[in-house]
C-alpha positions as CSV (number, residue, x, y, z in Angstrom):
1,X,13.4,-10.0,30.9
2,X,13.9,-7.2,33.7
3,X,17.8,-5.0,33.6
4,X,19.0,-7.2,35.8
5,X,18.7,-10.3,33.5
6,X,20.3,-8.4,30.9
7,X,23.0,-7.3,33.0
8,X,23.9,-10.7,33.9
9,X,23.8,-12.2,30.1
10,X,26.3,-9.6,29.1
11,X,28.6,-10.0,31.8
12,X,31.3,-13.3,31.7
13,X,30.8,-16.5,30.8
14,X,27.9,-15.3,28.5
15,X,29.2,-11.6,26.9
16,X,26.0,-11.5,24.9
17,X,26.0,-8.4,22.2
18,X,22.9,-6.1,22.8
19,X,21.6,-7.5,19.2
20,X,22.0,-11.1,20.5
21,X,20.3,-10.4,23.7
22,X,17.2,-8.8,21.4
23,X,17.3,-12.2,19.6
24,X,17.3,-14.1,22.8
25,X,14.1,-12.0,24.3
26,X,12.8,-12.8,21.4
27,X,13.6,-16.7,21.8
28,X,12.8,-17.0,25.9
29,X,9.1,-15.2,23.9
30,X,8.8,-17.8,22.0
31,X,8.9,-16.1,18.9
32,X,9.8,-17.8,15.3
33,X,13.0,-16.1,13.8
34,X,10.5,-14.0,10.9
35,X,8.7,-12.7,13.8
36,X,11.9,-11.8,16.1
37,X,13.3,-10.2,12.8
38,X,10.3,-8.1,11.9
39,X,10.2,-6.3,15.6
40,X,14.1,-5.8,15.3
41,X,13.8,-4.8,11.6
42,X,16.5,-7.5,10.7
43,X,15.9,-10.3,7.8
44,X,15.5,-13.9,9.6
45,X,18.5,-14.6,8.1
46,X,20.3,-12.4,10.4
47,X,18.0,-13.8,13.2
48,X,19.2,-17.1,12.8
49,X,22.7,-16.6,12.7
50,X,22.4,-14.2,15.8
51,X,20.4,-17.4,17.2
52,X,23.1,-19.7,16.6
53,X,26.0,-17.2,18.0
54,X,23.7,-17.1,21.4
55,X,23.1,-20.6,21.6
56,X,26.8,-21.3,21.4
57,X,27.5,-19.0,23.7
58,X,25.3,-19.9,26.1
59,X,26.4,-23.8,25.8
60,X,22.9,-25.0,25.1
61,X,21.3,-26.5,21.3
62,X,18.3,-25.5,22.0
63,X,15.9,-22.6,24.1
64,X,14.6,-25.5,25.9
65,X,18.0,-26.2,26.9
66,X,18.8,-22.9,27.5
67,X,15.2,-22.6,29.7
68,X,16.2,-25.1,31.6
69,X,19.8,-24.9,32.5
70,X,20.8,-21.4,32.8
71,X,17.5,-19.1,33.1
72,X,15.3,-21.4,35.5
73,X,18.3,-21.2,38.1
74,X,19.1,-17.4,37.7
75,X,15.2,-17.1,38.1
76,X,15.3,-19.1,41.3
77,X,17.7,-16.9,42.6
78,X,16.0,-13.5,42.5
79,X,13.5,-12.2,45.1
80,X,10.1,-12.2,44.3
81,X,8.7,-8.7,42.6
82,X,5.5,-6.8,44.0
């Protein structure tokens, strides 16, 4: 994800924490929780409930939903890159 994308997911409705939008990088990656907690150094404990807290944030149950409903449209919307 490029600044801009994390601009947007910490600005209103979302107001993502910077650890949540590490765990949601990690997510949209396609990474498991151990993985996402070994490159942020954080048990996959703490992934998960960072996961959760981002899900309900962002209205969705699942990254799929999440894929589909809010980053597929802001993707839509930006110009191409060179």
């Amino acid at each position: 994800m490029d600044v801009g994308s994390r601009e947007r997911f910490r600005a209103p409705p979302f107001m993502l924490t910077p650890r949540e939008y590490d765990v949601l990088d990690g997510m949209a990656r396609g990474l498991r929780n151990k993985q996402i907690g070994i490159e942020l150094g954080i048990s996959d404990r703490t992934v998960e409930t960072h996961r959760k807290h981002v899900l309900a944030k962002l209205d969705v149950s699942s990254i799929s939903e999440f894929m589909l409903k809010v980053w597929a449209p802001a993707a839509m919307t930006e110009p191409p890159r060179k």
